[in-house]
NUZA-321798 format. One record per residue (C-alpha): residue in one letter; x, y, z. Coordinates in steps of 0.05 Angstrom, whole numbers, padded with zeros to 5 digits, always signed. Each point is the difference from the previous one (the first is absolute). Example, Ala and Ser with C-alpha at 12.3 -4.5 7.8 and 13.67 -1.06 7.14 Angstrom:
! residues 2
A+00246-00090+00156/S+00027+00069-00013/
! end
This chain:
! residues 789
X-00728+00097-00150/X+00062+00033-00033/X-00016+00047-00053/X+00044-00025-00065/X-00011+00037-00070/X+00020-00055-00047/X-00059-00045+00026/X-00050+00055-00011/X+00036+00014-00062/X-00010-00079-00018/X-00073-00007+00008/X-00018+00064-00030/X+00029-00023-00062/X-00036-00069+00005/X-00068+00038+00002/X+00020+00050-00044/X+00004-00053-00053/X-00052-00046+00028/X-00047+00083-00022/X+00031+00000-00061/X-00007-00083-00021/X-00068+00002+00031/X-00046+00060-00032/X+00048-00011-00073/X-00043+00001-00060/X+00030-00060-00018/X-00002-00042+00061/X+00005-00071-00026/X-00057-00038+00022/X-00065-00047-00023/X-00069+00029-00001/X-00010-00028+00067/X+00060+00019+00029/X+00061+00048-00001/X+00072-00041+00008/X+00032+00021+00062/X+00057+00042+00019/X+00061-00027+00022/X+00059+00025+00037/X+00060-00039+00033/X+00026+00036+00060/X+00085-00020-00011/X+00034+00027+00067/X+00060-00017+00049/X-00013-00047+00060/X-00016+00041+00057/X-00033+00064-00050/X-00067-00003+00025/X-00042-00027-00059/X-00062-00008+00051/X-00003+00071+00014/X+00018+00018-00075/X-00062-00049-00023/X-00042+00032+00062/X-00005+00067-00030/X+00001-00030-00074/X-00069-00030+00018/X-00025+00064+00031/X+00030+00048-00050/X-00035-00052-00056/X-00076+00006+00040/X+00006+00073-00001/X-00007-00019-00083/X-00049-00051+00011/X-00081+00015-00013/X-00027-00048+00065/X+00041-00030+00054/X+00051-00057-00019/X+00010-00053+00040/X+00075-00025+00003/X+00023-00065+00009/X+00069-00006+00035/X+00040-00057+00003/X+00062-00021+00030/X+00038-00074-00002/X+00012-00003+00074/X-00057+00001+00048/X+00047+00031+00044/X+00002+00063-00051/X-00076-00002+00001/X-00009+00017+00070/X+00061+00048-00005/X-00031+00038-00050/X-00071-00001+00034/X+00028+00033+00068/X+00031+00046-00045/X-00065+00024-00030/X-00046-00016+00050/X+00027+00059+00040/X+00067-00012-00010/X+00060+00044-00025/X-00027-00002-00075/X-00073+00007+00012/X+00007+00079-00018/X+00012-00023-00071/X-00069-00037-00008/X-00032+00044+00040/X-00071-00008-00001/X-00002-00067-00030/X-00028-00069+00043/X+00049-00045+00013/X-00020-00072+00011/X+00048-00074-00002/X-00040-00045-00058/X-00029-00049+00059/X-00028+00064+00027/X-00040+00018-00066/X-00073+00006-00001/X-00049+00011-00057/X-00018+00061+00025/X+00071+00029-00004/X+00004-00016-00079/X-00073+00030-00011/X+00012+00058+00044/X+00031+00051-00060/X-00009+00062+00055/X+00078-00015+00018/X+00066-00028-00029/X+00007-00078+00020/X+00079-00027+00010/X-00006-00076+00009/X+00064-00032+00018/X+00016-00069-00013/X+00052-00049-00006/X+00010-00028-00069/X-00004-00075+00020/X-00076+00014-00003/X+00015+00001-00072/X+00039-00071-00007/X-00060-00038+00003/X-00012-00034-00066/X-00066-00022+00015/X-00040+00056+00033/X-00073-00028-00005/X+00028-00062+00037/X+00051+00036+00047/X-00007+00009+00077/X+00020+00078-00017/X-00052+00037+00038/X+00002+00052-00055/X-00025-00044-00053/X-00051-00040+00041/X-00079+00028-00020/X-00027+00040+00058/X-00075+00002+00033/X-00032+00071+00012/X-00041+00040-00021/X+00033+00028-00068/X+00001-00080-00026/X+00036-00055+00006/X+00067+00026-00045/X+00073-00007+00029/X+00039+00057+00019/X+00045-00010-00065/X-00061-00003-00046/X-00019+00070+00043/X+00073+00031-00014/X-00007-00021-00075/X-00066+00035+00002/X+00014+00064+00042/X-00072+00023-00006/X-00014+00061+00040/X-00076+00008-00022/X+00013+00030-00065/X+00063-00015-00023/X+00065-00043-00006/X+00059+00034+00059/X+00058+00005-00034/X+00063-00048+00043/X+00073+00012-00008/X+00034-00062+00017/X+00072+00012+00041/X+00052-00054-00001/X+00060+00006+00054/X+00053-00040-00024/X-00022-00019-00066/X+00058-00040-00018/X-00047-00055+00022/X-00051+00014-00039/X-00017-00070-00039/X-00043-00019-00067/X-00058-00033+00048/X-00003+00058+00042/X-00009+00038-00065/X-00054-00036-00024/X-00032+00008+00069/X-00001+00069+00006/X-00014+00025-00064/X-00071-00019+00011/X-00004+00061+00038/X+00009+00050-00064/X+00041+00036+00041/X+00014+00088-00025/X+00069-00009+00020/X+00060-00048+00023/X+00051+00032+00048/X+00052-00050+00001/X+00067+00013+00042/X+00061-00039+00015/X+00076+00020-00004/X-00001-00038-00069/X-00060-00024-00032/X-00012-00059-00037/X-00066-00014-00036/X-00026-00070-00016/X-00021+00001-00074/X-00078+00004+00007/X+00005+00062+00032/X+00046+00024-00060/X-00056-00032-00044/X-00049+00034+00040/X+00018+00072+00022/X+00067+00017-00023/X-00008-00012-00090/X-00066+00047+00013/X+00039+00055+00029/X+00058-00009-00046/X-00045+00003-00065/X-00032+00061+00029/X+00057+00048+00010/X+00027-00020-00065/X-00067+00034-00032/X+00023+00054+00047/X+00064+00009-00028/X-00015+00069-00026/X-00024+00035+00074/X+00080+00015+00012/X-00013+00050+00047/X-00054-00030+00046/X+00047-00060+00008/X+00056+00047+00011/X-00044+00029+00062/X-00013-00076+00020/X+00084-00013-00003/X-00021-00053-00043/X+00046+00017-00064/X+00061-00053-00028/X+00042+00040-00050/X-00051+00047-00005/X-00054-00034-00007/X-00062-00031+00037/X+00025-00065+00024/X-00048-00054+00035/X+00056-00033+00049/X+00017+00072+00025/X-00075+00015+00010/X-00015-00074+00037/X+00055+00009+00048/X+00002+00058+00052/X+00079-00009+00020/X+00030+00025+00070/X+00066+00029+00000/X+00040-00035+00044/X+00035+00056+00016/X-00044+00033+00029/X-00031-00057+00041/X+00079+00004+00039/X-00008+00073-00002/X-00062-00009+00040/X+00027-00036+00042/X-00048-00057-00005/X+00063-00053+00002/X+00062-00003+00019/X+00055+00026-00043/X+00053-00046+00011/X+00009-00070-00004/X+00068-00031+00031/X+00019-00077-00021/X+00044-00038+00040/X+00030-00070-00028/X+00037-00048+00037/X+00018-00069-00013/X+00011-00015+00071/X-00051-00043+00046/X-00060+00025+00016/X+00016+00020+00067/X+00041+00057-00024/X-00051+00031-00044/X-00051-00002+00057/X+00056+00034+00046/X+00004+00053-00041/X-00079+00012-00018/X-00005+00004+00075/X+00050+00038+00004/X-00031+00055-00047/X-00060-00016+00032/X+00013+00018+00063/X+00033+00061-00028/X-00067+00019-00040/X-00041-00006+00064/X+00065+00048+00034/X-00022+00056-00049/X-00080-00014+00008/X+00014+00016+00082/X+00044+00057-00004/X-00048+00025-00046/X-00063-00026+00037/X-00031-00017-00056/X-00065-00047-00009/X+00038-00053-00028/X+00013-00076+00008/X+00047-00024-00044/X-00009-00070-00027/X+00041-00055-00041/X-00025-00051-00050/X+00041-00063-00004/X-00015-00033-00066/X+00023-00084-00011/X-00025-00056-00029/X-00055-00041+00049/X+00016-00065+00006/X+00070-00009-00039/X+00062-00010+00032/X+00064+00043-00020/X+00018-00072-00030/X-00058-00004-00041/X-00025-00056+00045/X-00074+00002+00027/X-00002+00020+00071/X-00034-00057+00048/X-00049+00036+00048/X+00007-00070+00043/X+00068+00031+00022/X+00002+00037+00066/X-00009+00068-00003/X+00071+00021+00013/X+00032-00055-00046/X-00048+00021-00064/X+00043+00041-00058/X-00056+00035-00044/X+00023+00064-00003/X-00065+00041+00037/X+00017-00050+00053/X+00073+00020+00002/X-00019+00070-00005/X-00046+00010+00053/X+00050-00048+00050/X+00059+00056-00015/X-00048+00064+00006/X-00021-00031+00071/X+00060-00036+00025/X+00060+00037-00028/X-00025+00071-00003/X-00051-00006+00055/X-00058+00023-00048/X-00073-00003+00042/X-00038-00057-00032/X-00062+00032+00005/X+00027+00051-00045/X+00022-00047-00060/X-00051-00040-00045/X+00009-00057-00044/X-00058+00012-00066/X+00011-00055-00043/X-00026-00081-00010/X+00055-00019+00051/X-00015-00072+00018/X+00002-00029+00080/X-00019-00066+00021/X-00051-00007+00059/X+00019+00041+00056/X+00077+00009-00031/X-00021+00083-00003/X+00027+00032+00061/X-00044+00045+00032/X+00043+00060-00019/X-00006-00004-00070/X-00049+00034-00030/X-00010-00025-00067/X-00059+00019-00044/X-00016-00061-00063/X-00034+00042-00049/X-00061-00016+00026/X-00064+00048-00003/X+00008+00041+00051/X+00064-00006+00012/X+00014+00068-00040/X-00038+00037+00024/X+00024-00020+00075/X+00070+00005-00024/X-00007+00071-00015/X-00035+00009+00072/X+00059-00021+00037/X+00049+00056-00031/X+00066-00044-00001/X+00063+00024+00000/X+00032-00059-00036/X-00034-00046-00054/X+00025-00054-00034/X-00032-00025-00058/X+00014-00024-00070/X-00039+00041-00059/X-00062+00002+00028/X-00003+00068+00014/X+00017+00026-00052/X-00069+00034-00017/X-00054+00028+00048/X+00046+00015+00061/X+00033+00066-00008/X+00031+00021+00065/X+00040+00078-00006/X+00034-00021+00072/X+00034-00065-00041/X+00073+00027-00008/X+00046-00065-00004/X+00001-00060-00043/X+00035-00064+00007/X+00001-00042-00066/X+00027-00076+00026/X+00046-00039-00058/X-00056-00058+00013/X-00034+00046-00056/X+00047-00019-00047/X+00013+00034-00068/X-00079+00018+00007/X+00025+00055+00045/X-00065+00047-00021/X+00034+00069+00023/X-00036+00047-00043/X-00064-00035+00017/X+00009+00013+00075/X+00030+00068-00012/X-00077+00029+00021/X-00007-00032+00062/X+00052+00040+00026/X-00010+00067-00040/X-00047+00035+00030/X+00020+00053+00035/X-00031+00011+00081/X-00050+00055+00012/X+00020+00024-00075/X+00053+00045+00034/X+00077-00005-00020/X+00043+00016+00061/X+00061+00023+00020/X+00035-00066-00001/X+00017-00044-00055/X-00017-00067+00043/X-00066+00024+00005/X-00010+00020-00075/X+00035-00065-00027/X-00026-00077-00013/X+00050-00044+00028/X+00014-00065-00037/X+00048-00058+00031/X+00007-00052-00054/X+00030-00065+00013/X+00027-00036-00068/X+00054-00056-00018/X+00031+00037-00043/X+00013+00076-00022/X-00030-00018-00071/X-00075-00010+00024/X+00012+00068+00039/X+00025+00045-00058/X-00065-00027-00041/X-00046+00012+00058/X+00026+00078-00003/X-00005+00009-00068/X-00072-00024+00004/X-00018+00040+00045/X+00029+00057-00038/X-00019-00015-00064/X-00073+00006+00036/X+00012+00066+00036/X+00028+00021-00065/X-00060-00017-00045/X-00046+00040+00046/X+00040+00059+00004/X+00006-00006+00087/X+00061+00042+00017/X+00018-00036+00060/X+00068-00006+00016/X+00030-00080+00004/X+00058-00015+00039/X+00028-00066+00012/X+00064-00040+00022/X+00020-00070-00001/X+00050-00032+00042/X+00021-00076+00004/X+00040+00002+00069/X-00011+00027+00067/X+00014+00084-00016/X-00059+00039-00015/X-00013+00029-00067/X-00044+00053+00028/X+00015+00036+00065/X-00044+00056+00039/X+00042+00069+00005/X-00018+00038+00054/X+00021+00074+00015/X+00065+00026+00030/X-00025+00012+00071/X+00048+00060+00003/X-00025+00034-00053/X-00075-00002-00008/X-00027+00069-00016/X-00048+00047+00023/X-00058-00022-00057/X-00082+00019+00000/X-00057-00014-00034/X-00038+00042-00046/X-00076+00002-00007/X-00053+00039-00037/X-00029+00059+00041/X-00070+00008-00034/X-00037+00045+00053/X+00007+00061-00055/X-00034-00048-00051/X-00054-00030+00034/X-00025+00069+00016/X-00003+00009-00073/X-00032-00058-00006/X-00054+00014+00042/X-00006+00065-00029/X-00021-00021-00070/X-00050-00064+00035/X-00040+00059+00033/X-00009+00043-00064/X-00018-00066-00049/X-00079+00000-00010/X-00049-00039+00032/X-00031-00046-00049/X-00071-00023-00004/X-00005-00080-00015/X-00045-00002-00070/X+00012+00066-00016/X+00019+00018-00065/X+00082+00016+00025/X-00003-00080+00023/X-00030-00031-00062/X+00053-00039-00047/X-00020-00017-00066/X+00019-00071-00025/X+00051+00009-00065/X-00035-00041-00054/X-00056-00056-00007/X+00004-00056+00056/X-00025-00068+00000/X-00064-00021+00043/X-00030-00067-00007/X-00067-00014+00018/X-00030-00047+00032/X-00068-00023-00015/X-00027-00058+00033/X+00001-00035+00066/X+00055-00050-00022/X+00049+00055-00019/X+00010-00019-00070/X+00019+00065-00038/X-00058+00036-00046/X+00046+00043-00048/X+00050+00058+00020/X-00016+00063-00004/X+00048+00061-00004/X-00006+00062+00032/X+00032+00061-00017/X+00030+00040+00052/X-00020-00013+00070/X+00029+00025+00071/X+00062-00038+00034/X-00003-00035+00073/X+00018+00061+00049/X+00051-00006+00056/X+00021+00041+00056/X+00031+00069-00012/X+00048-00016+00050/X+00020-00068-00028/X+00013+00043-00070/X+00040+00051+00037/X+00036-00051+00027/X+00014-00038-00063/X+00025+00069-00037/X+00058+00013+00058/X+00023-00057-00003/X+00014+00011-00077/X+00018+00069+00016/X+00046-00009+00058/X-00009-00060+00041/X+00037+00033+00070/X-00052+00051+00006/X-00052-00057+00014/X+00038+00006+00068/X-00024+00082+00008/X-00075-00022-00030/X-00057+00011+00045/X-00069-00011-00038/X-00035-00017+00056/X-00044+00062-00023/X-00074-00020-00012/X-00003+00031-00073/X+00048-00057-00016/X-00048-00058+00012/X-00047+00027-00056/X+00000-00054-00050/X+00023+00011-00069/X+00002-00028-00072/X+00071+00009-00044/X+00007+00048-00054/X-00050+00046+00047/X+00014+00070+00006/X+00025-00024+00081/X+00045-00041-00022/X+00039+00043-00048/X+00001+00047+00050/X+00030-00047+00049/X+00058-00013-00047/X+00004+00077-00002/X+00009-00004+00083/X+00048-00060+00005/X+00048+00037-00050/X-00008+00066+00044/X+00010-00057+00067/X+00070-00027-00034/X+00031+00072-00016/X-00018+00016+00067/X+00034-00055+00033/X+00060+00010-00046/X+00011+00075+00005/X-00020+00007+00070/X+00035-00056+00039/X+00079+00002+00023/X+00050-00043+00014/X+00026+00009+00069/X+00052-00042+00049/X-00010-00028+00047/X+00036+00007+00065/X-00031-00040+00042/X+00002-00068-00045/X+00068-00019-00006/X+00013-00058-00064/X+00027-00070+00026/X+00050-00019-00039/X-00009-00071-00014/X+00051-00064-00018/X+00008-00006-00076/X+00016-00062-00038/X+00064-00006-00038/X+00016-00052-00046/X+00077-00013+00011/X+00014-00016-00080/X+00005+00082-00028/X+00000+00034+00068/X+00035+00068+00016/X+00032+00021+00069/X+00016+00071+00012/X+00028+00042+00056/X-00044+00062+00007/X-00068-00041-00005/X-00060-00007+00051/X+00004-00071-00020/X+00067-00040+00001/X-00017-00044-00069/X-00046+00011-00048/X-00030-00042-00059/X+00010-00002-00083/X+00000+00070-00026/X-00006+00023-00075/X+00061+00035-00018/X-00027+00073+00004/X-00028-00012+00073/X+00071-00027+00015/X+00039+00059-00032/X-00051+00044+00053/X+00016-00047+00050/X+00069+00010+00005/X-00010+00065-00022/X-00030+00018+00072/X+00038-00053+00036/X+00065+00045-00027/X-00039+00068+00021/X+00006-00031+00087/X-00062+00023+00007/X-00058-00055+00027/X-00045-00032-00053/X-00053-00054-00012/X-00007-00037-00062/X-00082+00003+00007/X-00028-00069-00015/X-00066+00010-00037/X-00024-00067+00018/X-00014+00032+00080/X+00046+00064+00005/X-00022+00070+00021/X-00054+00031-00051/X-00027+00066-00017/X-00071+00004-00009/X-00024+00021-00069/X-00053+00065-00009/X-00016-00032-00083/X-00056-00038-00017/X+00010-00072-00018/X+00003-00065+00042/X+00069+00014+00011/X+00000+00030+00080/X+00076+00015+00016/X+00063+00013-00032/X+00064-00040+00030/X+00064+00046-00014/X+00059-00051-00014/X+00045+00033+00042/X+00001+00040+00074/X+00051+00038+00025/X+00016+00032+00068/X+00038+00077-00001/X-00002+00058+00054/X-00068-00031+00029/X-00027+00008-00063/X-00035-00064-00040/X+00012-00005-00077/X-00036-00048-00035/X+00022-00016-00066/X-00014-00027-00066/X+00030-00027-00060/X-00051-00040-00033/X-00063+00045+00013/X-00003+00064-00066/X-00068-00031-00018/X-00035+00027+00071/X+00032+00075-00019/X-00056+00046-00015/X-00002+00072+00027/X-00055-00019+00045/X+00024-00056+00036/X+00077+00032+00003/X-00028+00061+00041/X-00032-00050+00048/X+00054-00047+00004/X+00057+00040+00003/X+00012+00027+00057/X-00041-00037+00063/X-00012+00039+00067/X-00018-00008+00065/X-00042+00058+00025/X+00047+00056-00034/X+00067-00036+00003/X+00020-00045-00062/X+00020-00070+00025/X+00011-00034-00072/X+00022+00023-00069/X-00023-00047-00053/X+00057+00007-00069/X-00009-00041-00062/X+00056-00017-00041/X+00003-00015-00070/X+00063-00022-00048/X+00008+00051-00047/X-00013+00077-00012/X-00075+00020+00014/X-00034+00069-00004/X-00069-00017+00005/X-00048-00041+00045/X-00007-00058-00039/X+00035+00017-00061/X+00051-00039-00044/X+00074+00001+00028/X+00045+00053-00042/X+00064-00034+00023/X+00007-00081+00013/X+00070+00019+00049/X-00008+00030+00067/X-00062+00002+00040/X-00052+00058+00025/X-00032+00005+00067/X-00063+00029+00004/X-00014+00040+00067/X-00029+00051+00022/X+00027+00074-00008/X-00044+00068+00010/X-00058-00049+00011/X-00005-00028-00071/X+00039-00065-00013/X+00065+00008-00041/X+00046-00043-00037/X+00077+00004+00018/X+00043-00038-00050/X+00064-00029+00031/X+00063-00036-00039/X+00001-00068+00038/X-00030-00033+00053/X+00038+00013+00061/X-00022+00085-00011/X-00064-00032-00009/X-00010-00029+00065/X+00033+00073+00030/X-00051+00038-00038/X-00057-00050+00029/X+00012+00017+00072/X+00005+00088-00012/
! end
């Protein structure tokens, strides 16, 4: 699993409030009960909110007196048993590690009574549609026979009795968007400690408003005057405690791209020809994607969606499934016949998913259509297809990072639905930008009748992008004849330069590493250095008869926390710290499986180490070239309306350029010397030794001299710091320097970082006497000489 800061950043804050909400004097609550906690989880498609809400629930039991039980649910059964292989062994199961992990038919009444362990139930959330429950066929609410009586598995949940008292159950809702009043009234029986509700935007029906939200509202306006715990919390509006800012924990969509967790471009192409053009040129950048995946050899199969109305002619006519097969003019029909016929497309690679209608033995055997029926998702996703065509109906629950290409059909109408099929296509492979911008871009081809539904497709799309902040860079063209608007550049073949890749050499720093795991203490579980203190008062509710109704509450001051792993803790405080040095991390050693509890002596001193573990891999690792890993240079795309030809260039065209990168560009194209306008979209990077989700620095510019590489930038003052300028500077290979990195900046600088003196001219900062120095130049032409000294 990839190490990322801002998720660990995420759910520490959701449990740092959850402490605070939870053991607050003034918890709003009955005498029976305290009212819940609530936090909505608001993040980009593609940012990981399951592993965000996985350590959420695990950071929150480490604050919890007994073992919760947590209710997950998801909309799409398919998610369900996503998420379960996931735990259940899977990629995120390090995040709940030690908790039992069950599906909801799976539960037994031994698992809810059994408070020696955490309890994750998943679940879809049709179990909670059922209006009637006592006279449902819902297994969940039917009353069982055994030994500890005759109640159902709901009543059992509602009751949570583990001998002595009530377990506390956090209730997890992916893609709570579709969370609904009945389902509201449904689960609230459960008197849940806290809702964990996530979804890109989140929309709650008014009973939960009613229910959770007015509570929480009233009671951080009666904490209006606890400024600087809210401040901690980053829960202030203009200064204040505000209760919207301390319901929502908000991902940066920044730093979701950064991650590289999606793809950072998104290319549109319009055309108001027939549909056989747009699905020349899809497969044309398709085969061009699956080009780059070989000469890569990557693990990748590149797939296209196909999105059209069902059953609806381009005419607006019903389509008659009587018709033979090759006669019928519903658009998946007319789609599949051109992938096969016309661009010789393996059937057995394309799949129809949608209520497309046949008559008695009118399907050829070739077509593999799936109805919507029960299974049919989940055998859908089996077969791995290359090509789907469907209308909207997956537009939730399948999430594919090999989907690269979209083709939106005009049978769509003005209902084209863009922005809502923007995620099926944004998620980025592997979470790993590479050096192509095919491979880091979603492709969309969208057919239209006239340029007018295109522009407001765009500027949906944008508009969305926009509101969540998700730098990702849009280009698009529209053409109405037979020229392209978009063409792939490729390299002069004559010219194509002697170019490496960098990587981090961290031997020096994992010896450190090691170094300070050997001298940390050995730990003795329940010993006084593992024994956390809980902050304040916490809620237990008794139980005290054999129904389970509730005999009083009692408080109880103080109390000890649920331990977990050293190891798991150590892990947790790296990847605040420095998420890379994860990578260097061995705790394999047995003083690390001792368990214990947070705000112990052991765990303060394992923040203590993971700060030590980041310096080290910081200070001690080096950037070095690579000689024996040249960089393929890669076809860009250029949009023809704005481009720029030049004579001197590794590429013969390039696309729109700001005018300062265009003043450098002909700058260097003047200077004869060979040069690369760096695309940061898939161009050569430079990885970055700085903490932060943020792994590599693309310069916007390389240039070729005397067998010497300069990479330079115009756009990048915020990365100088005297730390990272002495290891980015100059970049060797064994002893010989191979690159010289150079920033530029417009006007007169003296300092790293500081305020220009002088808004004319420009200074390049390089090295000198091995300290970086600024030289101030007149105009930009000495600039670009005074880059390549």
């Amino acid at each position: 699993m990839k190490e990322i800061k801002f998720q660990n950043d995420a759910a520490q804050q959701i449990a740092q409030r959850y402490a605070y909400f939870a053991n607050h004097d003034a918890r709003p609550g009955t005498r029976k009960t305290a009212d819940p906690f609530f936090q909505a989880l608001s993040a980009l498609t593609g940012a990981g909110k399951t592993p965000i809400l996985a350590e959420a629930v695990t950071l929150i039991r480490n604050e919890l007196q007994g073992e919760p039980i947590v209710l997950w649910m998801s909309k799409a059964r398919s998610v369900v048993g996503q998420t379960y292989n996931n735990f259940n062994g899977g990629k995120y199961a390090p995040l709940i590690e030690g908790f039992q992990v069950c599906l909801i038919k799976d539960l037994s009444p031994s698992m809810i009574q059994d408070s020696g362990s955490p309890l994750l139930i998943l679940t879809t959330t049709g179990l909670f549609n059922n209006k009637d429950q006592a006279e449902g066929d819902l297994k969940v609410y039917r009353p069982g026979e055994d030994k500890l009586g005759s109640l159902s598995m709901w009543q059992r949940l509602i009751q949570r009795n583990d001998g002595s008292a009530r377990r506390p159950l956090i209730i997890v809702y992916d893609e709570a968007h579709n969370l609904s009043e009945q389902q509201t009234d449904i689960l609230r029986e459960l008197e849940p400690e806290a809702w964990l509700l996530a979804s890109a935007t989140v929309k709650l029906p008014a009973k939960f408003q009613t229910m959770v939200i007015q509570q929480m509202r009233g009671w951080v306006l009666r904490c209006e005057h606890e400024v600087s715990e809210f401040k901690e919390l980053n829960a202030l509006k203009d200064g204040v405690p505000d209760s919207d800012t301390f319901m929502t924990t908000a991902v940066d969509s920044k730093e979701v791209v950064n991650a590289e967790l999606v793809k950072n471009a998104i290319n549109f192409d319009g055309s108001t020809a027939p549909m056989e053009r747009s699905l020349d040129e899809l497969i044309d950048r398709w085969k061009l994607i699956k080009r780059e995946v070989s000469l890569r050899d990557l693990p990748i199969k590149p797939k296209a969606i196909y999105v059209c109305k069902t059953n609806i002619n381009d005419d607006g006519q019903t389509d008659d499934p009587t018709r033979p097969f090759n006669l019928r003019q519903a658009p998946p029909i007319k789609i599949w016949r051109y992938l096969v016929e016309e661009k010789g497309i393996d059937p057995l690679t394309i799949a129809i998913y949608a209520n497309l209608k046949f008559s008695d033995g009118s399907k050829p055997d070739a077509v593999i259509h799936y109805s919507q029926g029960d299974d049919d998702f989940d055998n859908f996703q089996e077969g791995n297809y290359e090509h789907i065509i469907f209308n909207l109906s997956l537009q939730e629950g399948w999430d594919d990072p090999e989907c690269y290409l979209a083709y939106i059909d005009k049978s769509m109408g003005s209902s084209l639905q863009v922005q809502q099929l923007i995620g099926r296509v944004l998620r980025q492979p592997h979470a790993t930008h590479y050096d192509s911008e095919a491979l880091n871009a979603a492709h969309f081809f969208i057919r239209v009748d006239k340029k007018s539904v295109f522009n407001e497709a765009l500027e949906l799309v944008k508009a969305k992008l926009d509101q969540e902040g998700a730098p990702i860079a849009i280009s698009s063209s529209f053409v109405t004849g037979n020229a392209p608007g978009a063409i792939e550049v490729y390299p002069r073949e004559d010219a194509l330069p002697d170019l490496h890749n960098i990587y981090v050499q961290k031997e020096e720093a994992m010896e450190t590493v090691n170094e300070l795991l050997s001298v940390f203490p050995t730990y003795s579980e329940g010993s006084e250095d593992t024994t956390g203190k809980a902050e304040s008062a916490s809620l237990t509710i008794k139980l005290g008869s054999k129904d389970g109704n509730t005999a009083g509450v009692e408080w109880l001051e103080g109390g000890q926390t649920n331990p977990v792993r050293l190891r798991w803790l150590l892990s947790l405080a790296v990847r605040s710290s420095a998420p890379q040095a994860n990578k260097i991390l061995d705790s394999k050693h047995p003083k690390f499986d001792v368990r214990v509890q947070v705000r112990s002596n052991a765990e303060f001193q394992v923040k203590i180490l993971a700060e030590k573990i980041a310096d080290a891999y910081f200070n001690h690792s080096e950037l070095i070239y690579e000689d024996q890993d040249s960089f393929k240079f890669s076809p860009i795309r250029v949009v023809k309306e704005g481009s720029h030809t030049f004579v001197n260039s590794l590429y013969p065209q390039y696309g729109k350029m700001n005018s300062e990168e265009l003043a450098f560009a002909n700058a260097l194209d003047e200077s004869s010397m060979l040069w690369h306008r760096n695309p940061s979209t898939g161009g050569y990077f430079i990885p970055l030794l700085t903490s932060g989700d943020t792994a590599n620095f693309y310069p916007d510019f390389l240039v070729w001299n005397k067998g010497i590489v300069y990479a330079l930038d115009t756009k990048g003052k915020h990365l100088l710091t005297d730390a990272l300028a002495r290891k980015m500077f100059d970049i060797y290979e064994g002893k010989t320097i191979r690159m010289h990195v150079r920033f530029i900046v417009k006007g007169k600088q003296d300092v790293i970082g500081g305020k220009t003196t002088n808004k004319e001219g420009y200074t390049v900062w390089r090295i000198k006497g091995n300290q970086p120095k600024p030289f101030y130049v007149d105009s930009i032409g000495k600039a670009v000489k005074e880059c390549v000294k």
